[in-house]
C-alpha positions in Angstrom: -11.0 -37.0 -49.3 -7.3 -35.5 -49.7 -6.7 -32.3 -49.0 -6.8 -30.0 -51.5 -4.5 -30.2 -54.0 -4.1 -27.1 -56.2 -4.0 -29.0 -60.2 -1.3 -29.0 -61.6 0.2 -29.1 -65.4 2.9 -30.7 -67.2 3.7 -30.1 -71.2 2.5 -33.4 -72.9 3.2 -33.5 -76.6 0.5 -33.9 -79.2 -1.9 -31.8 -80.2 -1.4 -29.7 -83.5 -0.8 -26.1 -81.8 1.6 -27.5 -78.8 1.6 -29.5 -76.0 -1.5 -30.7 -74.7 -1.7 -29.5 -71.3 -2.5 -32.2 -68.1 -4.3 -31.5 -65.2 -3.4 -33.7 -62.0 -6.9 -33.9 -60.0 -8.2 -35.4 -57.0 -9.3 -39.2 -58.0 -13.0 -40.0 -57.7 -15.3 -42.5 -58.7 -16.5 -40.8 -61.9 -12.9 -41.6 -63.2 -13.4 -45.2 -62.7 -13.4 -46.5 -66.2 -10.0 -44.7 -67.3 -8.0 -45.4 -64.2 -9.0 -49.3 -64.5 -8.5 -48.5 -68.6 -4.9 -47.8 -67.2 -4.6 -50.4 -65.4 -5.0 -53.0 -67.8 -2.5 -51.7 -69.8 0.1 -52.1 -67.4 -1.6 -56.0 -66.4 -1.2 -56.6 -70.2 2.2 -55.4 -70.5 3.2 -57.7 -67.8 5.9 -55.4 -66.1 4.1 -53.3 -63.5 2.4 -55.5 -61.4 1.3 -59.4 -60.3 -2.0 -59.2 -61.2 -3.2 -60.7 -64.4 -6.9 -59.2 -64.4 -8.5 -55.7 -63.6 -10.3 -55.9 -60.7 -14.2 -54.5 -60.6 -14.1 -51.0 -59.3 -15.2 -51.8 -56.1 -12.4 -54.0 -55.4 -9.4 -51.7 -56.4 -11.0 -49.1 -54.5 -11.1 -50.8 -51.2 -7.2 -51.8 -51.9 -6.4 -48.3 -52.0 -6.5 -45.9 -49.4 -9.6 -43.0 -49.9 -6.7 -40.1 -49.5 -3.9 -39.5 -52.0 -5.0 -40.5 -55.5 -4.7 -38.7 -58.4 -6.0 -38.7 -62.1 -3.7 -37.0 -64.9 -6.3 -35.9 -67.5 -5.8 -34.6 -71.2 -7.6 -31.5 -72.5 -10.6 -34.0 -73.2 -10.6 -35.2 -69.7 -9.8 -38.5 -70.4 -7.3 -39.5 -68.0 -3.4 -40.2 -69.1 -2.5 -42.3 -65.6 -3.2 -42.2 -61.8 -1.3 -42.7 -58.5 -3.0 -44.3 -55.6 -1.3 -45.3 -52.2 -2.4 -47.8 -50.0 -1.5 -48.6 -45.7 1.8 -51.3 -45.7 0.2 -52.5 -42.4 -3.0 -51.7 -40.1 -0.4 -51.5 -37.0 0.0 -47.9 -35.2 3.5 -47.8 -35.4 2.9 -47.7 -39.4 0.2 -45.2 -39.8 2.7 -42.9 -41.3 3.8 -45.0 -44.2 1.7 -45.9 -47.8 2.8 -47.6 -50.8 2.6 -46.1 -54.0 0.9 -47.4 -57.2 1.4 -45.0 -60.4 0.4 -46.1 -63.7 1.0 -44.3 -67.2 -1.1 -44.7 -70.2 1.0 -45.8 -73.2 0.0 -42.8 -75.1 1.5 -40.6 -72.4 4.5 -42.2 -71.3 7.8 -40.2 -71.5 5.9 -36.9 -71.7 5.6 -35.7 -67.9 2.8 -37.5 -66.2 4.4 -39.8 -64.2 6.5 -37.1 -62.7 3.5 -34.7 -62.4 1.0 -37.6 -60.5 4.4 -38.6 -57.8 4.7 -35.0 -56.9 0.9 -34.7 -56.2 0.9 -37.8 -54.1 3.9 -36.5 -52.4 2.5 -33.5 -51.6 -1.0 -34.6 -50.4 1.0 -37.2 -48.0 3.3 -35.2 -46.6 0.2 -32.4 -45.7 -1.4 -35.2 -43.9 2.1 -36.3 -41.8 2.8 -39.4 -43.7 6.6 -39.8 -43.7 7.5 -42.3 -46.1 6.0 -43.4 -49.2 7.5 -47.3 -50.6 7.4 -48.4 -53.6 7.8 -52.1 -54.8 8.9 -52.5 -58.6 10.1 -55.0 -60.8 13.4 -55.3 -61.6 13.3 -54.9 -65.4 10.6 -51.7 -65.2 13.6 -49.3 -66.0 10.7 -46.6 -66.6 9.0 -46.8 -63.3 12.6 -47.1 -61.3 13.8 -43.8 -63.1 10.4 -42.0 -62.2 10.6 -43.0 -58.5 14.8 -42.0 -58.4 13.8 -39.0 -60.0 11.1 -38.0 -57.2 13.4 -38.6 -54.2 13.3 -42.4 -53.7 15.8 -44.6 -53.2 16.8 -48.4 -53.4 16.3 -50.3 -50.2 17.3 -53.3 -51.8 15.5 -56.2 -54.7 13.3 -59.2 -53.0 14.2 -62.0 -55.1 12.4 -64.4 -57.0 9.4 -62.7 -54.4 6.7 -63.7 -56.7 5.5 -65.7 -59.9 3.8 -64.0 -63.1 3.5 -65.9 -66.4 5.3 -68.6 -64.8 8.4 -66.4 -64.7 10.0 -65.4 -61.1 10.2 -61.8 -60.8 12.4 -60.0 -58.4 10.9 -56.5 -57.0 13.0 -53.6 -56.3 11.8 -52.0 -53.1 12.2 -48.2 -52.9 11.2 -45.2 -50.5 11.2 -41.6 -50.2 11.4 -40.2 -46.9 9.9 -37.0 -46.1 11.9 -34.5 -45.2 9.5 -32.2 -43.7 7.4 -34.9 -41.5 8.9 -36.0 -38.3 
């Protein structure tokens, strides 16, 4: 379980007497359905991730670690996106260091959540001593590269023609943010 995480709120556009507020919450398994609802929006778009299919609960939840993931939900509860991280490797020397997955509804792009779901993974790793959080993203997902430049990542440089989706080669940006309160 992460640590507690105190939620919190960003302005989101839409509803008739102002914005909507969001509440960033600690993921569990009663918001399977919208976070894999999510999900397939961004397999579907085709320029957030390799997969072409949404995985059965059971098998995105053992890709991503039980710590640090989030649900951004509407007034309703439904939920807008998530962010999840999972271990880079199962080596020691690598214990302090998760990738980042964060994943926007298209109804609530542009309006906050994004922001709001980094800074909650951020702060949940860094209370447990993880020191840097990577990111891999393709090249033409100006969105997602904004969001993570935004939230203290940086460019580590693009593997090239890495992978294959649709038939296309893609080339992923690789970004991290170190932590600069974790040693």
């Amino acid at each position: 379980m992460p640590p507690e995480t105190p939620p919190s709120s960003a302005a989101v556009p839409g509803s008739p007497g102002g914005p909507a507020p969001v509440r960033v919450v600690p993921m569990t398994a009663d918001h399977a359905a919208g976070v894999l609802d999510v999900f397939d929006e961004g397999v579907r778009a085709g320029n957030a991730t390799f997969e072409t299919r949404v995985p059965a609960w059971g098998e995105w939840d053992a890709r991503h670690s039980a710590e640090h993931r989030f649900v951004a939900l509407d007034d309703a509860g439904d939920v807008l996106g998530w962010a999840a991280v999972g271990p880079v490797s199962s080596r020691a020397a690598y214990a302090g260091v998760v990738e980042l997955s964060v994943y926007v509804a298209g109804r609530a792009q542009g309006r906050g959540v994004g922001g709001a779901l980094v800074r909650a993974v951020v702060a949940s790793t860094e209370a447990a001593g993880v020191w840097t959080v990577q990111s891999g993203v393709f090249r033409e997902n100006g969105a997602s590269l904004a969001l993570h430049e935004r939230h203290g990542f940086r460019v580590v440089g693009v593997r090239e023609r890495i992978g294959r989706r649709d038939g296309r080669w893609r080339d992923v940006v690789l970004l991290e943010r170190r932590s600069p309160v974790v040693d």
